[in-house]
N, C-alpha and C positions, 0 to 999 in steps of 0.2 A: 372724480366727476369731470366729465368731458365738458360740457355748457350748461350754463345758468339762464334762464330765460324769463323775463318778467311778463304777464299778462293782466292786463286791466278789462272786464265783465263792463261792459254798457250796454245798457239798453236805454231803449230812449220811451218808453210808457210808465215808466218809475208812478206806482201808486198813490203815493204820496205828494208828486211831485212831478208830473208828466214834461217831459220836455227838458229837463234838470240841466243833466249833460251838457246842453247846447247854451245856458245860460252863462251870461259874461261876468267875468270874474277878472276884476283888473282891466288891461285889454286883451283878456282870450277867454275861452270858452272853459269851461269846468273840466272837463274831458280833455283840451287841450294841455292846458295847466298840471292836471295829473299826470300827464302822457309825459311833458318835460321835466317833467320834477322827478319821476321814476328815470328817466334818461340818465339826466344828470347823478343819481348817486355814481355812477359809475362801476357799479356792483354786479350789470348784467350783459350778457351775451346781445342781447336783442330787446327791444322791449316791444309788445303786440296789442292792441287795443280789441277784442272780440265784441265783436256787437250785430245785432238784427237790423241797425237801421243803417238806410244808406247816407243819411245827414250825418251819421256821426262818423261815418264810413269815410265818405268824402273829406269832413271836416278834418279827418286825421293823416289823410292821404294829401290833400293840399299843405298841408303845413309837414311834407317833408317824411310824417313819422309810416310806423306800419298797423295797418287793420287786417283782420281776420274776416269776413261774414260768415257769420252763423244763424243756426233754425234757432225758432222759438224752443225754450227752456225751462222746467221748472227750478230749477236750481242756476247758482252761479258755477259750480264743480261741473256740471254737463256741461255748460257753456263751452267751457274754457278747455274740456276734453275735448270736444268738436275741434278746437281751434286747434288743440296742438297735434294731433292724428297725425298730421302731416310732415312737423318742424322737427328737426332734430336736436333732441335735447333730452337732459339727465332729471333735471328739478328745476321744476315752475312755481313760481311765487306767484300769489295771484292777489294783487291790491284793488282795491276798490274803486270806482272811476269816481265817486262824490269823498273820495280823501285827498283831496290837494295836496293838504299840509302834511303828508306821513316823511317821518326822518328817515334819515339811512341807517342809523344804527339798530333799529329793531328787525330793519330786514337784514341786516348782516347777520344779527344773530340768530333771527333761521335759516340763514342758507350757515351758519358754522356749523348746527347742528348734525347738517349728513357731513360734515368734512368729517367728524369726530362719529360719526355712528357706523364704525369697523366691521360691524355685525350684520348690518343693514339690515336691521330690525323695524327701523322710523317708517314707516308708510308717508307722514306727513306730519308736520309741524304748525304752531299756531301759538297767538300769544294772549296771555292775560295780566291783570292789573287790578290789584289787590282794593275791593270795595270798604269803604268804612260807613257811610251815610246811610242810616237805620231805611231812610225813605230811597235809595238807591240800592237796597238789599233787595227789597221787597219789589221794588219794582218788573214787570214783568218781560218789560223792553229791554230790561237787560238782561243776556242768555250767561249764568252763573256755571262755572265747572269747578269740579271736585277731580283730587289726580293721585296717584301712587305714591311710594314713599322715593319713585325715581323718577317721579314728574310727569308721565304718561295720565292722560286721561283716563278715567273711569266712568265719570257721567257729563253730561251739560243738560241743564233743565230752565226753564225759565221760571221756576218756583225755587223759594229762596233751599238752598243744599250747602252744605249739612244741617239737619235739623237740632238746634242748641236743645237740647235734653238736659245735658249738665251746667247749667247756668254758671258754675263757677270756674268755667273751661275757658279759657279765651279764645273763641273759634277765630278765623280769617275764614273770608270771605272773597273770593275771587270772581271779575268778570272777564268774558271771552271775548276777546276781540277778534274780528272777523277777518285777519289775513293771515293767509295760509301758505305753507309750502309743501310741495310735493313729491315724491318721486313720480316722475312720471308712469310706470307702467302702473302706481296706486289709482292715479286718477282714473286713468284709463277701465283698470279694472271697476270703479267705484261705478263708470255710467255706465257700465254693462251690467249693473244689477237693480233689482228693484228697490222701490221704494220701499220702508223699514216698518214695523208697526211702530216704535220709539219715535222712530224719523216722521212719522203721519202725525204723531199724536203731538207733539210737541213742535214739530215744526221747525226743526232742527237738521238741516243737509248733514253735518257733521257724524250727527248717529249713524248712519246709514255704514259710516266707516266702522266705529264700535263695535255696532249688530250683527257685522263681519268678519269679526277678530283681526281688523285693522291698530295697528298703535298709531296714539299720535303724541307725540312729545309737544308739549304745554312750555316757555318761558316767558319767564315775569317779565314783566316792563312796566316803566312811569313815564313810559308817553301814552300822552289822553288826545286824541287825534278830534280832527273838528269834522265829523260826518256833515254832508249837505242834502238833508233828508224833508225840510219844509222850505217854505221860500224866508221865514226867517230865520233861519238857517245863512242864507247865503248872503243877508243882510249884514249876519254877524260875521261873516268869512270875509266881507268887503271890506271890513273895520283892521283885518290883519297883513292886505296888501300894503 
């Protein structure tokens, strides 16, 4: 692999939470904070911020770093194809702009994953983190994946999977957390196709890859990352500067 390149999806109309991005966290902005904290692992070629708005555009160009502008999106994966069309590079990570707090070592372990994939088989990587809390099984905000006996994905649904049949099985239970790596010509490929009927129904970008005969290699992790998705959300993110 020639370069590694990190890309952080903002937008700034977040449903939940309109304006997010630009809110302050410590002394700097959410999106700033994320920007340097990807920086700092020291893990990537570049690191790039993609985003529709010119506030968050600016705010990351003033302080030094790099932004993309891109069109509106229905996915983070478009996004972030838009952005890289142009950069040169092998595998793009693409972190969340409302995860501050992500460590370096779960992103080391999907960028090892193409070092060791000889075959180049991987389309894309992603990680999960084994659920135990009966009310955090069931819940539906959390997007649950099911994988091979060689870690590859097979489904993700937001209805609890596998279905316990045999009661006296001791199933695991896994959730999907939402950063990704990629080869780049996967991504590329991924927003030249349409949306999935799995991927509509479920509401799940990832499928899209699946319903494709994309693989993605799934690794465990026990980092539980602090999403910034309400405003007490970021109340509680304030309590960890």
């Amino acid at each position: 692999m020639n370069k590694v390149i990190a890309v952080i999806p903002a937008r700034y109309n977040s449903t939940r939470f309109p304006g997010k991005m630009m809110e302050i966290l410590g002394n700097r902005t959410i999106i700033t904070t994320t920007y340097q904290n990807v920086l700092e692992t020291g893990l990537f070629d570049e690191v790039f911020v993609a985003t529709d708005s010119e506030l968050i555009f600016d705010e990351i160009s003033k302080n030094g770093g790099k932004a993309v502008m891109t069109g509106e999106h229905e996915t983070g994966s478009d996004r972030i194809a838009e952005a890289v069309q142009n950069i040169d590079c092998d595998i793009v990570i693409n972190v969340q702009g409302d995860e501050p707090f992500l460590k370096k070592e779960p992103l080391k372990q999907l960028i090892d994953v193409f070092y060791k994939d000889d075959k180049k088989e991987i389309s894309l990587a992603s990680l999960k983190i084994q659920l135990k809390d009966p009310a955090e099984i069931r819940n539906p905000n959390n997007v649950k994946v099911i994988t091979d006996n060689n870690g590859f994905a097979l489904y993700f649904s937001r209805s609890v999977i596998p279905f316990q049949r045999e009661l006296s099985y001791n199933v695991k239970y896994y959730k999907h957390i939402g950063v990704y790596a990629f080869r780049k010509e996967a991504l590329l490929k991924f927003s030249s196709l349409e949306m999935t009927p799995l991927e509509i129904s479920e509401k799940l970008e990832q499928l899209r890859y699946l319903e494709n005969g994309m693989k993605i290699k799934m690794v465990e992790t026990d980092f539980v990352g602090i999403g910034i998705d309400t405003p007490e959300d970021l109340e509680k993110a304030k309590k960890l500067i």
